[in-house]
N, C-alpha and C positions, 0 to 999 in steps of 0.2 A: 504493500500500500504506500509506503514513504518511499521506494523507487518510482512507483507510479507519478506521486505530486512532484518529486525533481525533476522528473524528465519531463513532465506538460507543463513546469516554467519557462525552462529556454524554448519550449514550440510556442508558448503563447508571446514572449519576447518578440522573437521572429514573425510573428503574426501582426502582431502589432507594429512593428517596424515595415512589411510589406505593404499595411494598412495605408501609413503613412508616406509611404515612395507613393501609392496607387492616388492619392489625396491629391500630393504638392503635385504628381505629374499631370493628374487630370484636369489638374488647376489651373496648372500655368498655360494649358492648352487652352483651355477657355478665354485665359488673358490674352495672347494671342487672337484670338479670334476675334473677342472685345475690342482689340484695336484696329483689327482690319474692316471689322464693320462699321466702327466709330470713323474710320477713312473715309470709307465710300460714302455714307452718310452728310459728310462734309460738304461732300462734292455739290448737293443741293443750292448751294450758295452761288456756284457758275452759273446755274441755272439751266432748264429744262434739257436744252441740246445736247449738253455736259454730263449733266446725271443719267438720262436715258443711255446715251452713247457707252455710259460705262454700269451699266445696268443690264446694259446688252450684251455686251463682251463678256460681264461674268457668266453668261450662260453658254456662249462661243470659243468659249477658252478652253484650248485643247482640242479642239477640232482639226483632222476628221479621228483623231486618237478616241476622242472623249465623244459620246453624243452630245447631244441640245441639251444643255443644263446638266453635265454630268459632274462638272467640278463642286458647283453645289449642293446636288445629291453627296458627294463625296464628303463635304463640311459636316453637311446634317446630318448622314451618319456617325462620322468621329465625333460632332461635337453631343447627339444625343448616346452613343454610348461611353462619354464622356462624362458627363452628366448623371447616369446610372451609375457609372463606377464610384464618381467623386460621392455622388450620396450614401452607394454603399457606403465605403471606407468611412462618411462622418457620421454615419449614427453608429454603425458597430465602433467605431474608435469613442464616442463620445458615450454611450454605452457602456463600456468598462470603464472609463474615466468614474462615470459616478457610483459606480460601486466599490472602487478603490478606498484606500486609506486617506486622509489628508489630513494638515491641521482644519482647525474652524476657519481662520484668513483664508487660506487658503483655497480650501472648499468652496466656502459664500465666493469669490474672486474668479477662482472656473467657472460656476456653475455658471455665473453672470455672463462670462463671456459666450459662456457652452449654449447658452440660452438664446442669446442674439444670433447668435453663427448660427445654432438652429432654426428659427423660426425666422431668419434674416434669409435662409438659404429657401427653404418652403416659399414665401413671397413672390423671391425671384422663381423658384420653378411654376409656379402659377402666372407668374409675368410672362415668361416663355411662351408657354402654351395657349395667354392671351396673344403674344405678338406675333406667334406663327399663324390664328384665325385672324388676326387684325390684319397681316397685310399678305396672309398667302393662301389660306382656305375660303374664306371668306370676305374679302378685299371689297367687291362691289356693296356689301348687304351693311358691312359695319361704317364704310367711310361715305357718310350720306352730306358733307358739306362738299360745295362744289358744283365741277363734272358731274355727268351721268356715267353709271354704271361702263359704257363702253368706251366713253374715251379714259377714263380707269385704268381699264385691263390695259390700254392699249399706251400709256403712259406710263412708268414709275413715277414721274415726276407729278405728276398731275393726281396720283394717290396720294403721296405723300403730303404736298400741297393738302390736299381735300381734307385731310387726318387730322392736320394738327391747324387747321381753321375752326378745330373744337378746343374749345377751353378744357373741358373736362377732359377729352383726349389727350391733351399736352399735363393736363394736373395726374391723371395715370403714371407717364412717365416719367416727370419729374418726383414724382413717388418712389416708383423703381429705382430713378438712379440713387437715391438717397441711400436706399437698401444695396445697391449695385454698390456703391464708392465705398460702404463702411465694413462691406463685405470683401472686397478688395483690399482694404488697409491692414485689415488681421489678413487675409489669406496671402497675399503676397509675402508675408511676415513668415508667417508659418511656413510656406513655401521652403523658404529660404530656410531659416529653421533646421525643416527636416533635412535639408539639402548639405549642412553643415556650415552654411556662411555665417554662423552668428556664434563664434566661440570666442570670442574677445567682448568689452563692453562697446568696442569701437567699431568693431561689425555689427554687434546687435542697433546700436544705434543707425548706422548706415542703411540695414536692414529694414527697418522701421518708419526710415525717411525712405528708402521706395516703396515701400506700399504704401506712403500717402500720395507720394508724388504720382504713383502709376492710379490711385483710385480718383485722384484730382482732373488730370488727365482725361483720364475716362467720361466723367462725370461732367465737366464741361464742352469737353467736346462733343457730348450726345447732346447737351442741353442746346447746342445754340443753333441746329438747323430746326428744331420744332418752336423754340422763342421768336427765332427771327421770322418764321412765318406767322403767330400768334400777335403780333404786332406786326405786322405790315410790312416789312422788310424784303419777304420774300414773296412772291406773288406767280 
């Protein structure tokens, strides 16, 4: 019986350690992708010709290698079983976190954070799966300021335009990003963390200061194509 509990320490160790490679890697994929969509997204500001033109090549790209929209079939696979994975790893990891030992500080101090990173991460995956109906399932039936329905489809520019000429549409995501940036601040953090960059005070601080800088980042650069057409800037 006491050979049994040593030896399911070091597998649980090792489990726990996998847990956390599968977290920071699924994470930092997603930051990646955060950034390249927060790109394209920019692009709205050139204006109609601009955005479409590179709205269109994302689905052209890699042809005749790739079909019509193959590369981003290709995102939304990795980034949705990205997604699954990162969530496995944070409730099983957060999970045995609170059954563990801890002082009182200590305890009350995780939990708090365990708490936000959880229900901050839930948010965002209900964010998702509204913004994959908001601008890809259902694109004509939700974005009713505007355009009709067919020059819609037949725009990106002229969706996105239509989308965020709702107040309440733009107060959604500016929702999300809030949750997005402070979800980024810890996760970048921990990233790094598990990754080994923070073994001195001078790396954890360094550490610390890119996940606010990558969640600042983030979080402005989504905000100003959906403001600047909420005021009038963008048309």
């Amino acid at each position: 019986m006491a050979t049994s509990t040593i030896s399911a320490a070091p597998l649980a160790r090792r489990t726990t350690i996998a847990l956390k490679l599968l977290m920071a890697a699924t994470g930092l994929f997603f930051v990646l992708y955060v950034l390249l969509h927060m790109y394209g997204n920019l692009k709205v500001l050139a204006g109609p010709e601009a955005f479409d033109t590179y709205a269109h090549h994302l689905r052209t790209f890699g042809e005749p290698m790739l079909p019509y929209g193959g590369l981003l079939w290709i995102f939304r696979i990795l980034l949705i079983g990205s997604l699954i994975g990162h969530a496995y790893a944070a409730f099983t990891l957060w999970s045995r976190a609170g059954s563990a030992r801890r002082t009182k500080y200590a305890a009350l101090k995780t939990a708090a954070s365990a708490t936000w990173m959880r229900w901050g991460g839930v948010a965002l995956l209900i964010f998702v799966t509204w913004h994959l109906i908001h601008f890809t399932i259902l694109k004509p039936v939700v974005n009713t300021a505007g355009p009709d329905a067919a020059a819609i489809k037949a725009s990106p520019y002229a969706m996105v335009v239509a989308s965020f000429q709702l107040w309440w549409m733009v107060l959604i995501y500016l929702l999300a990003l809030a949750a997005l940036g402070l979800h980024l601040a810890h996760g970048v953090f921990s990233a790094q963390q598990t990754l080994g960059y923070t073994q001195t005070p001078k790396a954890r601080a360094r550490a610390k200061g890119i996940g606010h800088v990558v969640a600042a980042l983030v979080v402005v650069g989504f905000a100003i194509p959906p403001l600047a057409i909420l005021f009038g800037l963008v048309k």
